[in-house]
C-alpha positions in Angstrom: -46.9 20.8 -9.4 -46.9 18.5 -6.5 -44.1 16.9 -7.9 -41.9 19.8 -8.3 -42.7 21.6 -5.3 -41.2 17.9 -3.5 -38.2 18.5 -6.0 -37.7 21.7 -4.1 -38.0 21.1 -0.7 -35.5 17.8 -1.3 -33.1 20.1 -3.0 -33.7 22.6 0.4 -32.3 19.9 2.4 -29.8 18.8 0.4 -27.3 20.5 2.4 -28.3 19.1 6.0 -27.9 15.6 4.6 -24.2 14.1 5.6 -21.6 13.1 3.3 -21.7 10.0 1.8 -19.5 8.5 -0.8 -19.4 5.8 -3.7 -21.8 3.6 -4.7 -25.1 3.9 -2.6 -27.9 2.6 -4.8 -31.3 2.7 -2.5 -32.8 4.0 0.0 -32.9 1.1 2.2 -35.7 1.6 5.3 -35.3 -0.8 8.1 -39.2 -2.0 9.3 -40.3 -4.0 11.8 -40.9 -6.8 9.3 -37.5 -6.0 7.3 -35.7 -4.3 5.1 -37.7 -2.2 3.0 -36.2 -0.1 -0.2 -38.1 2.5 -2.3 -37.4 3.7 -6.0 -38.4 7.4 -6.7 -39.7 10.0 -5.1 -37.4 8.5 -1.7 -34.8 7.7 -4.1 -34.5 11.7 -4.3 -32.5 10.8 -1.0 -30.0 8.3 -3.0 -29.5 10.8 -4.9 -27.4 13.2 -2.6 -25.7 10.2 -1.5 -24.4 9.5 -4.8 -22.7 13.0 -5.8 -21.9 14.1 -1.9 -17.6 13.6 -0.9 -16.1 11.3 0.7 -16.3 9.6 3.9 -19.8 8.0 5.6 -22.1 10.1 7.7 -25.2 9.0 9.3 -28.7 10.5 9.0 -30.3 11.5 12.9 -33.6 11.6 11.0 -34.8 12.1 7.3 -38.1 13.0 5.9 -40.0 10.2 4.0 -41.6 12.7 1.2 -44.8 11.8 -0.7 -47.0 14.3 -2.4 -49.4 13.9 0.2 -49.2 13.4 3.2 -45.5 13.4 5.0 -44.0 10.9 7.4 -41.3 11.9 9.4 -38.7 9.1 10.1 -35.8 7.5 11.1 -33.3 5.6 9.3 -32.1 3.0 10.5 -29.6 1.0 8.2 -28.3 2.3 5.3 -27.3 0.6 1.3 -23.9 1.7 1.3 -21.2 -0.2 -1.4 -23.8 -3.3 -1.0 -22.9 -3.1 2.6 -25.6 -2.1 6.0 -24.4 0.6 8.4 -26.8 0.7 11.7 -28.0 4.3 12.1 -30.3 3.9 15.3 -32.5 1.5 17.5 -35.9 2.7 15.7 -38.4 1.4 13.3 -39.8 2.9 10.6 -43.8 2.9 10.1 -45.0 3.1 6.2 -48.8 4.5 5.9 -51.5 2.5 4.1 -51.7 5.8 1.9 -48.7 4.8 0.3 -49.5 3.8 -3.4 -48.8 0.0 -4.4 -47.0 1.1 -7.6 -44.7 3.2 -6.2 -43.7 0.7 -3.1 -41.8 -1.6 -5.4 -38.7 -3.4 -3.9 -35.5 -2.1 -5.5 -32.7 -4.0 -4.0 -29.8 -5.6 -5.6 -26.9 -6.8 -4.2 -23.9 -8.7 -5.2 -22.1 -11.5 -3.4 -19.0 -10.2 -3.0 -17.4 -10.7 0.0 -18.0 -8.4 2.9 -21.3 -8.1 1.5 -24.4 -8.9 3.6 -26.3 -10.9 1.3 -30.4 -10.9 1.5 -33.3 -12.5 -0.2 -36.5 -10.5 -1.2 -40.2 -11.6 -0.5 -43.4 -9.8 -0.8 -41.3 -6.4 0.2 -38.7 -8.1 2.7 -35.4 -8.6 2.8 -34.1 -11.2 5.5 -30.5 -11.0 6.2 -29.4 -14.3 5.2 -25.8 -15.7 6.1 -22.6 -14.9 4.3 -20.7 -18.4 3.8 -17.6 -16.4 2.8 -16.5 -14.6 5.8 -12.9 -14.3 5.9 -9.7 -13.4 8.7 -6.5 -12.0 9.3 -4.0 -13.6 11.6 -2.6 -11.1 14.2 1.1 -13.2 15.1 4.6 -12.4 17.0 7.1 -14.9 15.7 11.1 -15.2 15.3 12.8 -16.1 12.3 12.2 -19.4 12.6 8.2 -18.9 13.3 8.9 -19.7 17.1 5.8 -18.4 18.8 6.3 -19.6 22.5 7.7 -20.8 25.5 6.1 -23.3 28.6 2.2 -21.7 27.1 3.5 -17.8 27.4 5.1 -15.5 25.3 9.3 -15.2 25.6 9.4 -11.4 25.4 8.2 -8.3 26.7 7.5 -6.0 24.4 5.2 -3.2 25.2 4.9 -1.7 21.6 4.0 -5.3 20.2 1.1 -5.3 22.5 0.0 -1.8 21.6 0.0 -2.8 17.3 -2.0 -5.5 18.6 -4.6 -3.4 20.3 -4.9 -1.1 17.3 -5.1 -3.6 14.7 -7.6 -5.3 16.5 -9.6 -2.4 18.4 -9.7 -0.3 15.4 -12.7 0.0 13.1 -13.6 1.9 9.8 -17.6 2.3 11.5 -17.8 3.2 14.7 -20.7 1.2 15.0 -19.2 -1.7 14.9 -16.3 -4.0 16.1 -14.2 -6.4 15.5 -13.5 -10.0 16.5 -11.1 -12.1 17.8 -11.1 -15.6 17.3 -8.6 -17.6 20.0 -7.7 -21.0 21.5 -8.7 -21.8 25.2 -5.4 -22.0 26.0 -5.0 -18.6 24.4 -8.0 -17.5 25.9 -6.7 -19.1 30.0 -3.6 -17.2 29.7 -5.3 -13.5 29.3 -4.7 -12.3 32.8 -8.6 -12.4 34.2 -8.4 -8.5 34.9 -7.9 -8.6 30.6 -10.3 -10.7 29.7 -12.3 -10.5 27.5 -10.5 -8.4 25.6 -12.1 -4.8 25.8 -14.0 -3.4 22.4 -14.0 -6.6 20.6 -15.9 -10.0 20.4 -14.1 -12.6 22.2 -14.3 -16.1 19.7 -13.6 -19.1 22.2 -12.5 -22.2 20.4 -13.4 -25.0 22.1 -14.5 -28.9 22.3 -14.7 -29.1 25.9 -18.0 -29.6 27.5 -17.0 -28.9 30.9 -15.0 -25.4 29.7 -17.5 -22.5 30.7 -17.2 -19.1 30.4 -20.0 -18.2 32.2 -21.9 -15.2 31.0 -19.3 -13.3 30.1 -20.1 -9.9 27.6 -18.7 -10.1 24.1 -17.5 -13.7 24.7 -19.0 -16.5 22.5 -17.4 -20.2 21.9 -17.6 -22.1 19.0 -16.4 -25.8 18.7 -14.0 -25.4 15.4 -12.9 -22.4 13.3 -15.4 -22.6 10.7 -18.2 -23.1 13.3 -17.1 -19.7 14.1 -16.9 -18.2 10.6 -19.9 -19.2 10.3 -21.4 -17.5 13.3 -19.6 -14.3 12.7 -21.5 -14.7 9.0 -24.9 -15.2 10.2 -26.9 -12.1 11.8 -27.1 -10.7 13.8 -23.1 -10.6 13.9 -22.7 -9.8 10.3 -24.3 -6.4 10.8 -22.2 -5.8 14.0 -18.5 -7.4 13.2 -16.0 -5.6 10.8 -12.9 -7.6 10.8 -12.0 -11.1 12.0 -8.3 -11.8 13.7 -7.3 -14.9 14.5 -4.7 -14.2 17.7 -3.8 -17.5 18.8 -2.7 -20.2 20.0 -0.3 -22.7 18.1 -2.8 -25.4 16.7 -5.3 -22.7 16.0 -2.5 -20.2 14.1 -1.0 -22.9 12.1 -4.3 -24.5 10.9 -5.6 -20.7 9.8 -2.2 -18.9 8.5 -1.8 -20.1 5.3 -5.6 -21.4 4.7 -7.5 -20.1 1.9 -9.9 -18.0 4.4 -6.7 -15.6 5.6 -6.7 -12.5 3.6 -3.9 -11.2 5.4 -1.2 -11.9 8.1 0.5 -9.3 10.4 3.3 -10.1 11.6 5.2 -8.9 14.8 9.2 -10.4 13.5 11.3 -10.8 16.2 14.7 -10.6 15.3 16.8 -12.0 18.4 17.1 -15.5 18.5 14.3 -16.8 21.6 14.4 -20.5 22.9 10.7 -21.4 22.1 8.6 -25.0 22.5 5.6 -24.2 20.1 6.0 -23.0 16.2 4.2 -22.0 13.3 4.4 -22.9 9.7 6.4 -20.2 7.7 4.0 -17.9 5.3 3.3 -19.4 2.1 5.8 -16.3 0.2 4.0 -17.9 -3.2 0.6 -16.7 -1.8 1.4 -14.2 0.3 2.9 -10.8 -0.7 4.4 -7.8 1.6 2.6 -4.8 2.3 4.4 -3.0 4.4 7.3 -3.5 7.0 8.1 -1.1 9.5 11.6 -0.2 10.1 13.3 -2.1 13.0 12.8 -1.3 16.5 14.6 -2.3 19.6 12.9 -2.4 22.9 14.4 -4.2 26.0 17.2 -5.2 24.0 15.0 -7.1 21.5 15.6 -6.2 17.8 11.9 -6.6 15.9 10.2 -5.2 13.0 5.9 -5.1 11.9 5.3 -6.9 8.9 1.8 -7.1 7.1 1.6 -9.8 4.5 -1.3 -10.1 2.0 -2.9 -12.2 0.3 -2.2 -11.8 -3.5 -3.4 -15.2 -5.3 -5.7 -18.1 -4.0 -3.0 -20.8 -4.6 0.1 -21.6 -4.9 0.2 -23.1 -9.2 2.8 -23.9 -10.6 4.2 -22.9 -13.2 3.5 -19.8 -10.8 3.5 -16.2 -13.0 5.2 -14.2 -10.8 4.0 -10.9 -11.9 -0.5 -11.1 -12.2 -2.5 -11.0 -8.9 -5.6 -12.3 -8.4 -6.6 -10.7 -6.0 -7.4 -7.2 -7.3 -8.1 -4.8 -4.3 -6.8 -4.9 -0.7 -9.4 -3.0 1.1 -9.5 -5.8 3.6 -6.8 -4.2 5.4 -7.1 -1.9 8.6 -7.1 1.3 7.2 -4.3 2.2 9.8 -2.2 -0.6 7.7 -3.4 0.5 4.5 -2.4 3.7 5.1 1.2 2.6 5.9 1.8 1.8 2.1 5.5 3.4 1.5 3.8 4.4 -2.5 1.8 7.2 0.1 5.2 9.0 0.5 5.5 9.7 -3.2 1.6 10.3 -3.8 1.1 12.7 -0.6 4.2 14.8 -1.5 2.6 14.9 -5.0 -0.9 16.5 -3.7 1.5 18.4 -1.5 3.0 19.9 -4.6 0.2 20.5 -6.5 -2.1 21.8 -4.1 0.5 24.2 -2.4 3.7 24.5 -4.5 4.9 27.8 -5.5 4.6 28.6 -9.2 8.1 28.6 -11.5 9.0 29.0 -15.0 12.2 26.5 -15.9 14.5 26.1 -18.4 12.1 24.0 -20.9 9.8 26.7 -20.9 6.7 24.5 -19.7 6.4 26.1 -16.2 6.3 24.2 -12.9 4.5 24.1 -9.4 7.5 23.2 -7.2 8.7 22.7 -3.2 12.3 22.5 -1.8 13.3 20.3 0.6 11.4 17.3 0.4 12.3 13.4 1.9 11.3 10.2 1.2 12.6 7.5 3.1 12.0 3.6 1.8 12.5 0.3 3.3 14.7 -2.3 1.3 14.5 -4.9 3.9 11.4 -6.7 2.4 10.9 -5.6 -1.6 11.6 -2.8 -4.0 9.5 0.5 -4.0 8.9 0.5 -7.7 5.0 2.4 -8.2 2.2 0.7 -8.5 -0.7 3.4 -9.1 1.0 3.4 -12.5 3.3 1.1 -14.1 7.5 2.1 -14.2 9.2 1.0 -16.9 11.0 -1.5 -14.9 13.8 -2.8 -17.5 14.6 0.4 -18.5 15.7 1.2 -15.0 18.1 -1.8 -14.9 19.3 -0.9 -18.4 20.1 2.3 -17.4 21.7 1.4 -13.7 23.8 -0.8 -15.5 24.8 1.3 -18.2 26.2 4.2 -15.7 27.9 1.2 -14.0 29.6 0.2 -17.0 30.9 4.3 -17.2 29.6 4.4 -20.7 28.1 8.0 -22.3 26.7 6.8 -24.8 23.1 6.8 -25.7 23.0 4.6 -28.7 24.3 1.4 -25.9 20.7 2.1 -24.8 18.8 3.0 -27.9 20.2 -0.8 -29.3 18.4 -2.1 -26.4 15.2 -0.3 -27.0 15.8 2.0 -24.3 14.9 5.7 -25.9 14.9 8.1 -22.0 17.7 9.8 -23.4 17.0 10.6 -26.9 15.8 14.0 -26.1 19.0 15.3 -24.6 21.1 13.2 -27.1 19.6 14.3 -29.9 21.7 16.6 -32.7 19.2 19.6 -32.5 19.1 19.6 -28.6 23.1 19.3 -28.5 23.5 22.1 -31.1 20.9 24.1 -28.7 23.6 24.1 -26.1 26.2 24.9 -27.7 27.6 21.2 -28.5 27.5 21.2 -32.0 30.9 19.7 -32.4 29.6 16.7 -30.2 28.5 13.3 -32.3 24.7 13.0 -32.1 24.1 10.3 -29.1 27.6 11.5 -27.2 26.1 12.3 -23.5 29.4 14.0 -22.5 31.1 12.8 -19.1 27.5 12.4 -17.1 26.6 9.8 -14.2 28.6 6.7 -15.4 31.8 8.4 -16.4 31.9 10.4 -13.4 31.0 7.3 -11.0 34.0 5.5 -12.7 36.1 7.9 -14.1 36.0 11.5 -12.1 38.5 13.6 -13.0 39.7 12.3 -16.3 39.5 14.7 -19.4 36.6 14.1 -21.9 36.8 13.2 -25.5 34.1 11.5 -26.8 32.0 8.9 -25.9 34.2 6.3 -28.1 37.5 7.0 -26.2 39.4 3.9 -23.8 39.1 5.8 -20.2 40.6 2.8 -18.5 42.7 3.4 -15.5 42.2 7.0 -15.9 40.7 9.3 -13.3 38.9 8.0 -9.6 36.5 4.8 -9.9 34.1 6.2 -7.0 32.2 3.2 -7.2 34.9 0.6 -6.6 36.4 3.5 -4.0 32.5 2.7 -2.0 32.3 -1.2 -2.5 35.8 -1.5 -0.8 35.1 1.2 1.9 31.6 -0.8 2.5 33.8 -4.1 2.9 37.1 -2.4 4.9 36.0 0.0 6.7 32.3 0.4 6.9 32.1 2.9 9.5 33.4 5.1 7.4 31.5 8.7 7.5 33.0 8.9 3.8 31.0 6.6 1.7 30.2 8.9 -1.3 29.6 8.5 -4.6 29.2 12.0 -6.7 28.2 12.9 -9.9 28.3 16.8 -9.6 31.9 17.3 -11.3 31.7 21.9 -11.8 34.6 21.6 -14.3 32.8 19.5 -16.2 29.4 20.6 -16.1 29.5 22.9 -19.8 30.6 19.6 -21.4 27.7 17.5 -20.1 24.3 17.2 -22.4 22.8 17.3 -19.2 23.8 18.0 -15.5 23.4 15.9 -12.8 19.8 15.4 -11.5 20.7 13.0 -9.1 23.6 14.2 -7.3 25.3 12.4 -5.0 24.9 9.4 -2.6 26.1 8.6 1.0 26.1 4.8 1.7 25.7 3.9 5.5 26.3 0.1 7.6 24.7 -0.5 10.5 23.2 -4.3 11.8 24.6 -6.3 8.4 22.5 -3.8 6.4 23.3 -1.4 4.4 21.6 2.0 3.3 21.6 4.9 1.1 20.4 8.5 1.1 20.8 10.0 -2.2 20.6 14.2 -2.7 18.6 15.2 -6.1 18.5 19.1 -7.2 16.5 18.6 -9.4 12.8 16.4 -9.1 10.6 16.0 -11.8 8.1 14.2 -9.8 6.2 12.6 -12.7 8.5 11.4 -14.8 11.8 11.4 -13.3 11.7 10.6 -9.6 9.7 7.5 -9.8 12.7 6.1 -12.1 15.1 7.7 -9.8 13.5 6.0 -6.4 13.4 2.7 -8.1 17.8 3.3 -9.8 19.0 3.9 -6.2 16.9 0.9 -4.5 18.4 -1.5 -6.7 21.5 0.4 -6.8 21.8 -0.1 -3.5 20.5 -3.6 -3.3 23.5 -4.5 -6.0 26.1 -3.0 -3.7 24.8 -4.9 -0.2 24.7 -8.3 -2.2 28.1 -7.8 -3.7 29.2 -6.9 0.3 27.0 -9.7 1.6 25.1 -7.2 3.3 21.4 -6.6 3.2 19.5 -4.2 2.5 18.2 -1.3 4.6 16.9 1.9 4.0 16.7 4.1 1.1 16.5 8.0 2.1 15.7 10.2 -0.6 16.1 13.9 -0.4 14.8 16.4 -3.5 15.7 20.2 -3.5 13.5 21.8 -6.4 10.8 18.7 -6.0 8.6 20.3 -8.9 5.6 19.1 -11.3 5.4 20.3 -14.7 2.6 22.3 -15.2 1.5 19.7 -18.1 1.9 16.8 -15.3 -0.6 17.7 -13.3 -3.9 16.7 -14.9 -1.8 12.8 -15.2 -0.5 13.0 -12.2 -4.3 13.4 -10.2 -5.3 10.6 -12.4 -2.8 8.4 -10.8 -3.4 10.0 -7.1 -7.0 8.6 -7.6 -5.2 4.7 -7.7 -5.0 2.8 -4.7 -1.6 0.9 -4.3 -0.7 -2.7 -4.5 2.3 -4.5 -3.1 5.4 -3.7 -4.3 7.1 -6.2 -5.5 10.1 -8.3 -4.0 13.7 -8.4 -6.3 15.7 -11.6 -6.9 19.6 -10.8 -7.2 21.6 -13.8 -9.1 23.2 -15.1 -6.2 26.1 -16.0 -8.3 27.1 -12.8 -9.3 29.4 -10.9 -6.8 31.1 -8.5 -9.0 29.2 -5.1 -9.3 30.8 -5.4 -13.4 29.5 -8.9 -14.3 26.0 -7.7 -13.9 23.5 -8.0 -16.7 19.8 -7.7 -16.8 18.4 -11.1 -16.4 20.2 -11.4 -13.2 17.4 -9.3 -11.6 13.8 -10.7 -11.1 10.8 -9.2 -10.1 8.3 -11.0 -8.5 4.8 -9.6 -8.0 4.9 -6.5 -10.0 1.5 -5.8 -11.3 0.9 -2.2 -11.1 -2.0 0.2 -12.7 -1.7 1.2 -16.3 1.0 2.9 -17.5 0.1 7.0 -17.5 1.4 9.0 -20.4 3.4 12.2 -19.4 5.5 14.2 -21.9 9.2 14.4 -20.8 10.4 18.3 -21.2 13.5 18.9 -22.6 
């Protein structure tokens, strides 16, 4: 009875307990002689941690219940994904009563790292040090990885110094902080009114025995970087320190930016050309991998961009496989950085759909939740927004580009190449369903390719020499790119009304307007029509490279791609695959090699394209509707 009637009043306060999420495994107790964890009844407590949402909370007190007597007490660190959280300044009192057998210690933990790892004696855990701690290196370079000028930076640039304050100030726990690891030098040209730098542990790198800070707050010094690592590893600082930035100076930055402790490297790049005295190496692009590049800014007349690079792979080996990480998970990050992942766009406006969209029937008859008006806008400059929370069935897409770039109608070029996304619509019963029965199974009618190369010609069949007849839009955009590319007429349509009956489909993707500005160039591209599942993930990844073919052929490079979708929609049969892939966290997307050989937009053919770093999630089945 005693046991029940504790079920009870547990389950009574099971809605005053905060919200915590994942993987919480004990009740951990912090003592005055250690950490202390307790199996059953306490674990009761573990127990709403395990099934509660998202996002950590923090007890202010929480009772300690035995079936006789009760101890009210405070927690003060808390098992949380094998990590401690501090909750408070108390300590917590266990009573003699307390049975031996059900005192036993229950704590495992793994050494992974970030972890906090402990050894267990006689009901103690001792925070031992973590040998692993790793950093991120917090940089404004140019091109050429010049970083300064005479000891001070060449530039002015307010909003550089404002990403650095919130990549370094900025913490997951508000318990905790950050630190900053630095140079002297670094740390002698902080004006005195700034230093140390506010909210963070100042790290002072320094062999000098006459060099004293005096007793400054928040500053330490250290004689060598991995003195300090090790510091920040050991308590009490690996309770109190989140993330680790390395921030300068020369020697310190070019000994720590491509060394195997650097998970990741952000990276202010300055576009205008700067006279500068002191350099850094360039990023190891074998090792390192983009996350996410901000689209260019320009402040006092200085052209820059934010750049975070991660770290996807211990080494550089060679013969290197360009497409497996070993690194698995990129948690590391800032959350403010993770967040900025461009494969958000597509997964937000997905929730969006799904959890607000208006209910439609459609043509297919499977019924959809749907939007209208809906943009995405991607940036070319550093790789190719091809998904990652699933995997995109990458050579179909260059197939396919190329095949509308050859004008060609036919599906059976593609089918031959083990290429089956038009089968559906090709097939004889679908084109006898519209009417086409005349049509020879696999003839498209004049779609994307003979449109793009051919508008205004008469249709025949898909067999039929259409050579010098009609309007090549696309040669019409490559020589408007290259002659006049200012021109507000850069258009390349597919939506042809007089021949829209003849077509085995119309035109998803409508039309495209191609824009050059600062030797890059950009598309926005206007679909009606958005199956986001299926289709729009293809569709994002066609006019990336589309447009990436057209720059190199114009020795331009990239820019932006802007996608707009009208009837943005998910199939009512999408939605339980598509929250399995909203529950995926991205990776990099991957960066695309162009033959540099090939400047004709015709002489194209699939192995002139490389991907390197494409290792997404598991492919997701969806059915197409037809």
């Amino acid at each position: 009875m005693q046991g029940k009637a504790m079920k009870k009043r547990v389950k009574e306060r099971e809605v005053a307990l905060p919200a915590f999420s994942g993987e919480a495994r004990t009740l951990g107790i912090l003592c005055q002689d250690g950490m202390k964890s307790f199996p059953f009844p306490f674990k009761c407590h573990c127990h709403f941690m395990q099934r509660a949402g998202e996002g950590l909370g923090a007890f202010s007190s929480v009772e300690v219940l035995k079936p006789r007597p009760r101890f009210p007490h405070q927690v003060l660190l808390l098992l949380h994904r094998r990590r401690f959280f501090t909750l408070s300044q108390s300590t917590v009192g266990v009573q003699n009563r307390v049975e031996k057998s059900n005192f036993r210690l229950r704590l495992g933990l793994s050494a992974m790292a970030g972890d906090v790892p402990m050894t267990i004696s006689n009901g103690n855990a001792q925070i031992q040090p973590d040998p692993k701690r790793t950093y991120q290196v917090v940089v404004a370079a140019t091109q050429n990885m010049g970083i300064g000028k005479d000891g001070k930076l060449p530039w002015k640039l307010p909003s550089d110094l404002k990403f650095f304050k919130e990549v370094t100030l900025t913490t997951s726990d508000p318990v905790k902080k950050n630190a900053v690891i630095m140079g002297r030098k670094t740390w002698e040209s902080i004006p005195l009114e700034h230093r140390p730098l506010p909210g963070r542990l100042n790290v002072v790198l320094t062999r000098s025995g006459s060099f004293d800070i005096a007793t400054a707050e928040n500053v330490v010094m250290c004689a060598s970087m991995k003195s300090a690592l090790e510091l920040l590893a050991a308590s009490p600082y690996c309770l109190s320190i989140e993330k680790v930035f390395v921030i300068g100076g020369g020697q310190v930055l070019s000994d720590a930016l491509n060394a195997p402790g650097c998970d990741a490297i952000h990276l202010t790049e300055i576009r205008t050309n700067f006279d500068c005295d002191t350099f850094i190496p360039p990023i190891d692009l074998s090792v390192f991998h983009p996350w996410y590049s901000s689209f260019p800014v320009v402040e006092n007349n200085i052209r820059f961009t934010f750049v975070t690079y991660v770290r996807v792979r211990s080494s550089a080996i060679e013969p290197l496989d360009t497409s497996k990480f070993e690194v698995e998970k990129f948690s590391f990050l800032p959350k403010n950085i993770f967040d900025k992942h461009e494969e958000y766009l597509y997964l937000k406006l997905v929730q969006d759909i799904i959890s607000n969209g208006v209910q439609k029937d459609d043509r297919t008859g499977t019924g959809t939740v749907s939007k209208f008006g809906c943009q995405m806008r991607f940036n070319l400059r550093k790789n190719l927004p091809l998904l990652t929370t699933k995997k995109v069935f990458w050579r179909g897409v260059v197939e396919e580009l190329l095949w509308f770039i050859s004008g060609s109608t036919n599906a059976k070029v593609l089918q031959e190449k083990g290429i089956r996304i038009w089968d559906g619509n090709a097939s004889r019963d679908f084109l006898d369903s519209i009417g086409l029965a005349d049509r020879e199974e696999g003839d498209l009618g004049p779609i994307y390719g003979f449109q793009w190369r051919h508008f205004g010609a008469r249709y025949t069949n898909m067999h039929a020499d259409y050579t010098g007849k009609g309007f090549d839009q696309l040669l019409d955009v490559i020589d408007k790119i290259k002659k006049k590319p200012d021109d507000r007429r850069i258009i390349l349509s597919a939506w042809n009304p007089s021949d829209l009956e003849l077509m085995a489909l119309p035109p998803c993707h409508v039309f495209a307007q191609f824009y050059v500005a600062n030797g890059e160039l950009s598309c926005q591209m206007y679909q009606r029509s958005a199956d986001m599942g299926l289709g729009v993930p293809f569709n994002i990844a066609s006019y990336a490279l589309l447009t990436c073919m057209i720059a190199h052929v114009c020795d331009l490079a990239p820019g932006d791609f802007v996608h707009v979708l009208g009837d943005a929609h998910v199939y009512r049969n999408h939605v339980r695959p598509l929250q399995e892939q909203l529950q995926k966290l991205p990776k990099p997307f991957p960066v695309l090699k162009i033959n540099p050989q090939k400047k004709d937009i015709d002489s194209f053919v699939a192995t002139d394209f490389t991907l390197v770093g494409y290792d997404p999630h598991q492919k997701i089945e969806m059915k197409m509707a037809i």
